[in-house]
Backbone as CSV, one residue per row, in Angstrom:
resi,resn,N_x,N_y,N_z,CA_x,CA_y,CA_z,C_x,C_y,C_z
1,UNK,-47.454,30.023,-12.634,-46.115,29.880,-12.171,-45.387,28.816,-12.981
2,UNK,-44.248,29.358,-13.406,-43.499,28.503,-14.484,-42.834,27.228,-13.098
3,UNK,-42.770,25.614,-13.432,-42.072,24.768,-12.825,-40.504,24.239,-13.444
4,UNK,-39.937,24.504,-12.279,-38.443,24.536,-12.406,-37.990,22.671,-12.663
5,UNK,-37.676,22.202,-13.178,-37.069,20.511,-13.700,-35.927,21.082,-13.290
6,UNK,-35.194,19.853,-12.201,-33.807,19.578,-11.541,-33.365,18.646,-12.504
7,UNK,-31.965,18.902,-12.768,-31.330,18.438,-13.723,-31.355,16.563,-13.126
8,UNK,-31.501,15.663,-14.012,-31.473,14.525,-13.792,-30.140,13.451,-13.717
9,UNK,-30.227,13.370,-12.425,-28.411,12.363,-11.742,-28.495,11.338,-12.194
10,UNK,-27.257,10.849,-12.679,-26.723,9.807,-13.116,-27.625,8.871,-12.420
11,UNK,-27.455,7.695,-12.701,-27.921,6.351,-12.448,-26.475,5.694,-12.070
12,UNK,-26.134,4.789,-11.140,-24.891,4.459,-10.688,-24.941,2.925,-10.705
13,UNK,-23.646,2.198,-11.171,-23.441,0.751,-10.849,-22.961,0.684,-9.342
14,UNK,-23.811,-0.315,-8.901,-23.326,-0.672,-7.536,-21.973,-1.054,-7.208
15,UNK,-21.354,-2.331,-8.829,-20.210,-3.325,-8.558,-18.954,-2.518,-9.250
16,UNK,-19.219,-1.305,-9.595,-17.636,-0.509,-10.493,-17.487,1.021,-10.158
17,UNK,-19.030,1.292,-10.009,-19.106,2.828,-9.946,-19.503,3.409,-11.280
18,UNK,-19.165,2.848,-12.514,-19.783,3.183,-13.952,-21.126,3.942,-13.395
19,UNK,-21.082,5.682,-13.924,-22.367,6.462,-13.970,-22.518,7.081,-15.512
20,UNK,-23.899,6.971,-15.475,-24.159,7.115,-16.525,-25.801,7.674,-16.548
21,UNK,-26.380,8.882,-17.746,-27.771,9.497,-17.351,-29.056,8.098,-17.565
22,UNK,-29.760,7.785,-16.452,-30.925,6.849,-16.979,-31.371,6.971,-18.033
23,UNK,-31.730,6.011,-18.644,-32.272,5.611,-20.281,-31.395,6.246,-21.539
24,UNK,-29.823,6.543,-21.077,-28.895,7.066,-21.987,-28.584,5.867,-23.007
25,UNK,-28.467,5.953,-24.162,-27.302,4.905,-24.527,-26.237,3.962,-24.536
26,UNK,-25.749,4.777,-23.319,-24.267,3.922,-22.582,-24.743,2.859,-21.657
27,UNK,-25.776,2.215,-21.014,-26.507,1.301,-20.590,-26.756,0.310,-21.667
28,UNK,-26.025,-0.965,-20.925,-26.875,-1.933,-21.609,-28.055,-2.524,-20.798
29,UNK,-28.876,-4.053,-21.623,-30.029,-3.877,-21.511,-29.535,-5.496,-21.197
30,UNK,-30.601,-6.531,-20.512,-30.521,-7.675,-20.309,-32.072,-8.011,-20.263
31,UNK,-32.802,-9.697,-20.564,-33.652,-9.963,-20.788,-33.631,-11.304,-19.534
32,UNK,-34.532,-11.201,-18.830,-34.585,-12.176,-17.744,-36.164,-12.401,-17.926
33,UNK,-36.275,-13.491,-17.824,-37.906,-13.809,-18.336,-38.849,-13.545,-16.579
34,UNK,-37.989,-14.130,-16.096,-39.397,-13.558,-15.087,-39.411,-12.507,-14.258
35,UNK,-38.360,-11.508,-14.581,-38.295,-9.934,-13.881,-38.432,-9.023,-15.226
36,UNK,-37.858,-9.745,-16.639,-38.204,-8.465,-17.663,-37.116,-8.018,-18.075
37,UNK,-36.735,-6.656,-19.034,-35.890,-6.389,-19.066,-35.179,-5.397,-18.006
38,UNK,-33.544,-5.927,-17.591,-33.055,-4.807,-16.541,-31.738,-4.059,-17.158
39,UNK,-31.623,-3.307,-16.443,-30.432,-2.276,-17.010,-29.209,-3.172,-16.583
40,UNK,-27.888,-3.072,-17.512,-26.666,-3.665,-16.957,-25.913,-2.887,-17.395
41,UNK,-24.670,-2.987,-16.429,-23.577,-1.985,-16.799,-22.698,-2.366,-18.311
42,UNK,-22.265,-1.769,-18.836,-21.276,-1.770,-19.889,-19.910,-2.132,-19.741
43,UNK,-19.607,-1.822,-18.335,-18.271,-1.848,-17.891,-18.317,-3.633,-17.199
44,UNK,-19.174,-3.584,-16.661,-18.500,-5.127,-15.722,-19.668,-5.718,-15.960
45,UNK,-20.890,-5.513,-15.916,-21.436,-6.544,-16.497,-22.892,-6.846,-15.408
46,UNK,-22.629,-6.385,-15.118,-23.489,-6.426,-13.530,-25.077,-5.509,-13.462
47,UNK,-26.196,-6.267,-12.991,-27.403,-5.558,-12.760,-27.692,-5.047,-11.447
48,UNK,-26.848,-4.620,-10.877,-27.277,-3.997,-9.684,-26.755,-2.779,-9.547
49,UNK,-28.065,-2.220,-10.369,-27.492,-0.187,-10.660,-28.446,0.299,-9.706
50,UNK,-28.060,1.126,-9.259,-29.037,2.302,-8.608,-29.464,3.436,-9.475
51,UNK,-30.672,3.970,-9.302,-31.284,4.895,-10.121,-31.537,6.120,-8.693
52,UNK,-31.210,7.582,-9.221,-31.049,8.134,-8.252,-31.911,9.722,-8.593
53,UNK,-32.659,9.782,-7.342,-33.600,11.129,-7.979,-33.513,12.115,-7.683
């Protein structure tokens, strides 16, 4: 039986609404030493994106 892949939803900024596909290009990237690197928006600046499945 062939398995069907659901197209993959945006990833969303919490603080603007900026959506954009996870691990796209249009994400920037930030370096925090003791959590690692996190995703930040492009638009405002902010790390509190939701990733959505």
């Amino acid at each position: 039986m062939a398995r069907s892949s659901s197209p993959t939803l945006p990833s969303r900024c919490l603080s603007c609404g900026f959506e954009a596909a996870p691990g796209s290009g249009e994400w920037d990237s930030v370096d925090s030493p003791p959590l690692g690197t996190m995703t930040q928006c492009p638009d405002c600046g902010s790390t509190n994106v939701m990733n959505r499945e």
